[in-house]
C-alpha positions, 0 to 999 in steps of 0.5 A: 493460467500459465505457471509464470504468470502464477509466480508472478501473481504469488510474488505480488501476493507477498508484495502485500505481506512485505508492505504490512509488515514495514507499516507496521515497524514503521519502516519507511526506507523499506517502503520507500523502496517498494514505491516507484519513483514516479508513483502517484498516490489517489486519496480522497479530498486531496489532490494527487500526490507522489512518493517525495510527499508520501515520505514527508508525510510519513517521516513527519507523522507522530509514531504510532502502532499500526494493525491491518486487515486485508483480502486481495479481491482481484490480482491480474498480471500482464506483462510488467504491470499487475494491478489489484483490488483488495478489501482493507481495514485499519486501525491507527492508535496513535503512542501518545494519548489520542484516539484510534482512528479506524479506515475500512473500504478498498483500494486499487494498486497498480504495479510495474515490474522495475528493469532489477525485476523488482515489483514497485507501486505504481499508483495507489488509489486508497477508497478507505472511509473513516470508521465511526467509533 
């Protein structure tokens, strides 16, 4: 692995860091900035959808407190576009009296290095089940 190419696979690594940590504040101009603008997301029993309807999901969600538990399984760069597989747990406690809900599975994220250099999702494919609890 060339040095660049090693950087690169670094900053993608804290990408994942950055994305947790704007989950967790409940920060969604942060995330919307670190979502491309012609992102498609891939979750199960619904059909495919884009960042609009990512952010009216999320500004119309009740607070809550997030945790996460993740490990990148597989991070390959090429280029300006990067994908990577990672192993995640979650944990959604809702602030008003309800029930946790628990997701555990993988996910699939591709990447594009934007013309400001940044890095922004490209596609999403989250294979998380429901934790029986």
């Amino acid at each position: 692995m060339s040095e660049a190419q090693g950087l690169q696979e670094d900053t993608i690594g804290h990408y994942f860091s950055r994305w947790q940590h704007a989950a967790v504040a409940n920060d969604l101009a942060a995330m919307l900035e670190m979502i491309a603008d012609d992102a498609v997301f891939l979750v199960a029993g619904r059909e495919p959808f884009g960042k609009q309807e990512f952010a009216r999901m999320q500004s119309g969600a009740q607070p809550w407190r997030l945790e996460f538990d993740s490990s990148i399984g597989d991070l390959t760069v090429h280029g300006d576009i990067a994908f990577a597989w990672c192993r995640l747990a979650v944990s959604v406690k809702p602030q008003r009296d309800a029930e946790t809900l628990q997701r555990r599975g993988h996910t699939l994220s591709v990447f594009r290095r934007d013309a400001d250099g940044q890095w922004r999702l490209l596609r999403d494919a989250n294979l998380l089940s429901r934790v029986a609890g």
